[in-house]
C-alpha positions in Angstrom: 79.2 -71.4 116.1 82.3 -70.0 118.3 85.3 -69.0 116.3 88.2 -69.2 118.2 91.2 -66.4 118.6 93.2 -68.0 115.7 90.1 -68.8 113.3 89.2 -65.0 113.3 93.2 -64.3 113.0 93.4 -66.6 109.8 89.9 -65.2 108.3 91.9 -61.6 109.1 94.6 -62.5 107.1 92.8 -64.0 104.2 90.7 -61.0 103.8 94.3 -58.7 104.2 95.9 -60.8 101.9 100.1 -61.2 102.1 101.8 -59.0 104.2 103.6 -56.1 103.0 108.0 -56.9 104.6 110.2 -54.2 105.2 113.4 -55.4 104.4 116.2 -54.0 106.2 119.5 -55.3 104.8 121.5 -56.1 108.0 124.2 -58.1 106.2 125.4 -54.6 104.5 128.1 -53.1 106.6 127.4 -49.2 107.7 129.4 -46.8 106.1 132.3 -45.7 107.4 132.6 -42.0 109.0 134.9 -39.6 107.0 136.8 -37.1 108.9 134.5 -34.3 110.5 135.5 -30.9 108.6 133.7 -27.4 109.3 131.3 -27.7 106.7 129.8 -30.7 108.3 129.8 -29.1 112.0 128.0 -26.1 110.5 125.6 -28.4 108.5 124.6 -30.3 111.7 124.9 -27.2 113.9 122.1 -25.3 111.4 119.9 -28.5 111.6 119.9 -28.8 115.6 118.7 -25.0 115.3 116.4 -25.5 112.5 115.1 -28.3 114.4 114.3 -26.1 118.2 111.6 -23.9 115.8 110.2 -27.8 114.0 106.8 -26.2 115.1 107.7 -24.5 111.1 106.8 -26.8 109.2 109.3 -25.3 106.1 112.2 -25.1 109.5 111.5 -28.9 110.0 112.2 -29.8 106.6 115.5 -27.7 106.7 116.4 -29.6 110.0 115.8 -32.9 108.0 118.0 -31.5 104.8 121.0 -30.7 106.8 121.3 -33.1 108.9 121.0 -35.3 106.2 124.0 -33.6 104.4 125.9 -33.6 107.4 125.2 -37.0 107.8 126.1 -38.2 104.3 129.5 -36.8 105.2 129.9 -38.3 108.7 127.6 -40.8 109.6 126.6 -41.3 113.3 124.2 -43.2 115.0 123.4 -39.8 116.6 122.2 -38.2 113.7 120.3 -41.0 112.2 118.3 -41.5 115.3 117.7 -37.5 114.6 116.3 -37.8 111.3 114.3 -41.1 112.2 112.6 -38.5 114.9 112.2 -35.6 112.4 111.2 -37.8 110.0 108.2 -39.4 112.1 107.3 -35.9 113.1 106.8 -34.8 110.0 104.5 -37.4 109.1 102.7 -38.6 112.4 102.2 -34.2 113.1 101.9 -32.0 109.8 100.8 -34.6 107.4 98.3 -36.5 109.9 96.3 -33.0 110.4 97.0 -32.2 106.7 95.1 -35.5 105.8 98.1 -36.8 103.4 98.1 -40.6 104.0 100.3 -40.8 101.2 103.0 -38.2 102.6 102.5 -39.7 106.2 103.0 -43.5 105.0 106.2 -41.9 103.3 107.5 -40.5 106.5 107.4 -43.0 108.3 108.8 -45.1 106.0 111.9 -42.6 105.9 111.5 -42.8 109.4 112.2 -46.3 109.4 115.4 -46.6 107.5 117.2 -44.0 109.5 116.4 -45.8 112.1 117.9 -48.8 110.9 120.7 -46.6 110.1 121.5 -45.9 113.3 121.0 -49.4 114.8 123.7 -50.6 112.2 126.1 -47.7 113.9 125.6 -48.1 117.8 124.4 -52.0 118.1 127.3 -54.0 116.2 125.9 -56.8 118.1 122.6 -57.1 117.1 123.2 -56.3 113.6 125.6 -58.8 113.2 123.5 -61.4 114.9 120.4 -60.2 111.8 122.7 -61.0 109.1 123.4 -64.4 110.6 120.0 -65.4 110.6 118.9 -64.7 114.2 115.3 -63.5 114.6 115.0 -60.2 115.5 112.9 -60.9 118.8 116.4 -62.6 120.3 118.6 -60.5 118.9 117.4 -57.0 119.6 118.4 -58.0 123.5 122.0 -57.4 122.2 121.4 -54.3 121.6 122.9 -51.4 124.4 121.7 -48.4 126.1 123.3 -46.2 123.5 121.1 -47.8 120.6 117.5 -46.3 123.0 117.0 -43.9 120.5 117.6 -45.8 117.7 115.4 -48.6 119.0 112.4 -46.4 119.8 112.5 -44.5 116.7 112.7 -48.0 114.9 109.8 -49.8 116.3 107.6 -46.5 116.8 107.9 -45.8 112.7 107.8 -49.3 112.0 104.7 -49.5 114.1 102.7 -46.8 112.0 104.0 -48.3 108.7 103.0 -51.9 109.4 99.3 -50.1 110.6 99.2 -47.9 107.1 99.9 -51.3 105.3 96.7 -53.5 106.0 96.5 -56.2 109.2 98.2 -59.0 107.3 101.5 -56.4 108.0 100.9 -55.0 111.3 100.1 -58.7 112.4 103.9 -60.0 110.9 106.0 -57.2 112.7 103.9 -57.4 115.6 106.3 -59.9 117.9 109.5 -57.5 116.8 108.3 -54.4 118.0 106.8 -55.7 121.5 110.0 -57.2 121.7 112.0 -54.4 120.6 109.8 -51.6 123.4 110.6 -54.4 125.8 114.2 -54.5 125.9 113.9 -50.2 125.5 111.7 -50.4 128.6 114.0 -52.3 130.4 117.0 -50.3 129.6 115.3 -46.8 129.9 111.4 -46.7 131.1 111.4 -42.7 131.2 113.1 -42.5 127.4 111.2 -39.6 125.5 108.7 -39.0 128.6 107.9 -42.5 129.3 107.4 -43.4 125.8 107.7 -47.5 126.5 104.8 -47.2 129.0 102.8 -45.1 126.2 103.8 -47.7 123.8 102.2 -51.0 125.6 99.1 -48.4 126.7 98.0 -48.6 123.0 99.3 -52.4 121.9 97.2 -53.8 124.5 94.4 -51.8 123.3 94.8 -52.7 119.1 95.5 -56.2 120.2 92.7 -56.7 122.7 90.5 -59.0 121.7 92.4 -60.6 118.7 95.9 -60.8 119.6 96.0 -61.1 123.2 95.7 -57.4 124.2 94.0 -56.5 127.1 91.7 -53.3 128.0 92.5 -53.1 131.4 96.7 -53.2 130.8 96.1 -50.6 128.6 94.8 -48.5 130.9 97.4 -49.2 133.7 99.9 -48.7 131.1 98.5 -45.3 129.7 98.1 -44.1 133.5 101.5 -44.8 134.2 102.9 -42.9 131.6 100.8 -40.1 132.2 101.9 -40.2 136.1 105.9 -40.6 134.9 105.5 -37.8 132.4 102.6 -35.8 133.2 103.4 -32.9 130.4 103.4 -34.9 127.5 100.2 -33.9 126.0 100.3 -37.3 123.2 99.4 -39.7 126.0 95.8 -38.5 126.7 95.2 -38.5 123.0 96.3 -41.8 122.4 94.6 -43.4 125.4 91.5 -41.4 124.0 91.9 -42.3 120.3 93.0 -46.1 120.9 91.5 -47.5 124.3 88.3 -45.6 125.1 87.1 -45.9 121.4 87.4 -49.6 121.9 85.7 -49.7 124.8 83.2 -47.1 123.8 83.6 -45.1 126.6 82.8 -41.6 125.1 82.6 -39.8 128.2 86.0 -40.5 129.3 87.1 -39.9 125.6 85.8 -36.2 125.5 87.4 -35.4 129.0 90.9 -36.7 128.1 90.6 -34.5 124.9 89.2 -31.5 127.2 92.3 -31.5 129.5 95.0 -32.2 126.3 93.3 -29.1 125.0 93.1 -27.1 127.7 96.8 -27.5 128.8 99.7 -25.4 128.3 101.5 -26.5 125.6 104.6 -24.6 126.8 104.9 -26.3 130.5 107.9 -27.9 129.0 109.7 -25.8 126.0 111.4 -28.9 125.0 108.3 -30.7 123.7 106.1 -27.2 123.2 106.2 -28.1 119.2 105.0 -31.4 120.1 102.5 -30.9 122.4 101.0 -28.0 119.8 100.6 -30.8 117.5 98.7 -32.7 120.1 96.1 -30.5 120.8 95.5 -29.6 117.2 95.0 -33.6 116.9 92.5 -33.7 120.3 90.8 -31.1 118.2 90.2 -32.9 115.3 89.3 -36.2 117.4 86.7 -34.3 119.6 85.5 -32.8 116.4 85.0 -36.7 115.2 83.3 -37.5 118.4 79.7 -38.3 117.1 81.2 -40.9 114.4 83.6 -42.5 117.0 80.5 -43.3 119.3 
């Protein structure tokens, strides 16, 4: 008997069970921004230099506490999209090699709302087009350049959360995020080192074969990024840890890892934290290699 794309979707769900929501309450206006005093420059100015040396764990989570009280002061879309970063790296980075799903889930979650933070700051449009009811695949489009980070930060945390909640979740957000990376690739391709192009590399590779993905526009789309931003180690590990394990392709899996390991994490000091973090994780994937193929 065949089964076709949406009878092995339905038996997906069934076996998921309900999907886990994220509700973001778009109807609630942002808060207003008090006056900037001192204390609130200083607060953010510690974070932004606790933040350069976030290869610390202990000075990430000092970044994440001031700006937080600077933010709680005088809210900006700035900052939010700051803390929805730090936030992520905290949980995709330390707790993903320290093997805390619990903590990582929890990040990203926190992740997630700051995001949403910030859209409510720099896309009036598109926030109020969510509390009227709009679907968010329309109404994201009204959002402007100035919400990039924002959106990114949004979809990229919502991404790993919807994963870390079953397929039943990932399946329900799935059509807001494409959407979402769409309208970011089209207003900024190159936004944190081609990140949009990195993005569709691995959604064409989770939803090949299920949810109309495709192995091959994957590939293009992890070899573009890898061509716009050649020193952003997380690429290779990605395209190793999402395509080739789907197509089984262990040789090209161990030499991605190879050359992510083998790189100079310092070629670009703004992303040297980062790219750190990726090679410890091409570590722990080569180290995985035999049970991956």
């Amino acid at each position: 008997m065949r089964f076709s794309r949406a009878m092995l979707m339905t038996a997906a769900l069934a076996a998921t069970g309900c999907a886990t929501t994220y509700e973001a309450k778009w109807e609630e206006k942002p808060v207003t921004a008090a006056a900037a005093t001192d204390a609130v420059a200083t607060a953010s100015s510690e974070g932004d230099a606790a933040w350069e040396q976030r290869a610390d764990k202990a000075k990430l989570v000092e970044a994440i506490t001031k700006w937080e009280a600077a933010f709680a002061q005088t809210p900006s879309a700035e900052l939010a999209s700051k803390l929805a970063r730090a936030h992520y790296f905290l949980g995709d980075g330390f707790y993903v090699l320290e093997n805390k799903p619990e903590d990582r889930d929890a990040e990203y979650q926190k992740g997630l709302d700051w995001a949403t933070r910030s859209l409510k700051l720099s896309a009036p449009e598109f926030t109020q087009a969510m509390a009227g009811g709009k679907k968010h695949a329309e109404a994201i489009t009204l959002a402007p350049k100035e919400s990039v980070p924002a959106m990114y930060w949004y979809a990229t945390n919502l991404g790993k959360w919807a994963a870390s909640k079953g397929f039943a979740t990932r399946l329900r957000y799935k059509d807001d995020i494409k959407a979402t990376m769409v309208h970011v690739k089209a207003l900024d391709e190159m936004y944190f080192y081609a990140a949009p192009w990195r993005y569709f590399g691995s959604f064409e590779a989770v939803t090949a074969g299920l949810a109309g993905g495709s192995l091959e526009k994957s590939e293009e789309n992890y070899k573009k990024a890898v061509e716009l931003a050649p020193n952003y180690l997380g690429t290779k590990v990605l395209w190793a840890d999402f395509l080739c394990t789907k197509k089984q392709d262990k040789a090209t899996f161990k030499k991605l890892l190879e050359e992510v390991i083998a790189a100079d994490a310092k070629i670009d000091p703004a992303i040297e934290p980062e790219n750190t973090i990726e090679q410890a994780k091409a570590k722990k994937l080569l180290a995985e290699i035999d049970e991956k193929f």
